[in-house]
N, C-alpha and C positions, 0 to 999 in steps of 0.2 A: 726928252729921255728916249731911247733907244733899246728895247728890249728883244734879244737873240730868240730865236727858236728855243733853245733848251730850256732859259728861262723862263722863257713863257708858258712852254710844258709843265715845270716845274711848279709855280704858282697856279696854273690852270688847277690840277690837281690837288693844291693844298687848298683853295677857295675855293675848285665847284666840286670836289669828290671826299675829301676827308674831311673837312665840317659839315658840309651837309649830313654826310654817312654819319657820323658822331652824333649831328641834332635826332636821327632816326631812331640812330641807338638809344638815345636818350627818352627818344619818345613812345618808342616799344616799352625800357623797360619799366618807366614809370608811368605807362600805359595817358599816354597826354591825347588824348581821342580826338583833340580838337584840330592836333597838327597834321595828323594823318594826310587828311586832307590837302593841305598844301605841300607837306612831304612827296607826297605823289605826284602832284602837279609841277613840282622841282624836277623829280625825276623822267619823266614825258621829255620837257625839254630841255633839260641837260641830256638826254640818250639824241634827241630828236639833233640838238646840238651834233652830238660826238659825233652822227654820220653825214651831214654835212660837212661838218671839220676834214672828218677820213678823205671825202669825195673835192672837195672844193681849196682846204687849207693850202697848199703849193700852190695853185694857180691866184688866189686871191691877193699871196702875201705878195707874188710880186709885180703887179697891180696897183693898191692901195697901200698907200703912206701909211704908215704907224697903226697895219693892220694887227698887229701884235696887241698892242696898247689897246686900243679897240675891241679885242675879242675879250683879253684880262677886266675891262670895265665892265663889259654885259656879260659878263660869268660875275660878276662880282653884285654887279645890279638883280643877276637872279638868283640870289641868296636871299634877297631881302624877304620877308613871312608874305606878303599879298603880290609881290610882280610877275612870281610865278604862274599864281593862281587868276591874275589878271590876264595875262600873255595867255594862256591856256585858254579859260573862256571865253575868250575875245576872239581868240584865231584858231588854234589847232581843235577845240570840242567842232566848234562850227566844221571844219572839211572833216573830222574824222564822222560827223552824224550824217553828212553829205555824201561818204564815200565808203562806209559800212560796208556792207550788203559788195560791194567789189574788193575790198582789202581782205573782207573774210575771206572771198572765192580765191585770191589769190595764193593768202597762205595757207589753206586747206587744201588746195592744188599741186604749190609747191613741198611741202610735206611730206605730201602723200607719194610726188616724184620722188622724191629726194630717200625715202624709207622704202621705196619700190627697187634704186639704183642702191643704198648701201645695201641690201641682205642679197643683189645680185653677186654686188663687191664681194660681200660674204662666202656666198656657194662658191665663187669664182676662186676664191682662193684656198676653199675647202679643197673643191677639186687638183685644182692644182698641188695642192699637195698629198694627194692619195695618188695622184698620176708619179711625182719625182719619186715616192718610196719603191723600191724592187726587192722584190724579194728573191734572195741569194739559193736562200737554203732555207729547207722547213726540214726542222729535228721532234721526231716524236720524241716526247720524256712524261713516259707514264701519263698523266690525268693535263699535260701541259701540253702545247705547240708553242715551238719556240720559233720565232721569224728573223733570221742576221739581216737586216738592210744597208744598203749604203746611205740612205741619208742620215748625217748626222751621226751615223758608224755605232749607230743604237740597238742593242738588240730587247724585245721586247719578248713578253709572256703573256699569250694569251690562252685565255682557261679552255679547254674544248667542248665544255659543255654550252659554251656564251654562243661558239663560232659552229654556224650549221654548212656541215658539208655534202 
């Protein structure tokens, strides 16, 4: 048997993302404390999965024979209550206790870049937009200042007690 791309996506998602999701729901709401635990360990690597997939899945599919088939089996085997929790303690606790202390520094790093460059994005295009407004013409009217701009052909009211001149 031969399974395409879409259907593989398609089952992917109906066996590793909406039963599981479902067994969560289930276990939140009838509060089943015992699954938590392998709930989670599900979700590690099924996420741990999804970015290998993202990085590796074109290149692998056409490589290996009935790599399709293959991926729908081990999403289907880590469904099962203990393979997850096996697979997890076995392999991923072990590098993630290994590797701590650097994954921290990485994304406390990245972060902290990444919140450093969006509020520059930010100013950047505050500015930019305080630079494109011109102002045309300023009308006194009484307790107002009125500003006609060409951007956006807006004209706005600002109070004169707000704006110090």
């Amino acid at each position: 048997m031969v399974i395409n791309f879409l259907t593989c996506r398609l089952l992917s998602i109906l066996i590793g993302i909406l039963y599981p999701l479902y067994q969560t729901y289930k276990s939140i709401k009838y509060q089943y404390c015992d699954q938590y635990h392998s709930l989670l360990c599900y979700w590690m690597l099924f996420s741990l999965f999804q970015i290998y997939e993202l990085i590796f899945d074109q290149f692998i599919s056409l490589i290996l024979p009935f790599y399709y088939e293959i991926k729908l089996i081990f999403i289907f085997w880590l469904t099962y209550k203990n393979v997850s929790q096996l697979l997890f303690h076995h392999f991923i606790l072990i590098y993630l206790n290994k590797y701590e202390n650097d994954i921290d520094y990485l994304f406390n790093n990245t972060i902290n870049r990444l919140t450093g460059l969006f509020l520059k994005c930010i100013l950047f295009i505050i500015n930019q937009q305080r630079t494109m407004t011109k102002v045309e013409q300023v009308e006194n009217h009484g307790d107002h200042i009125r500003l006609k701009t060409n951007f956006a052909s807006q004209s706005r009211r600002l109070n004169s007690t707000q704006r110090n001149f």
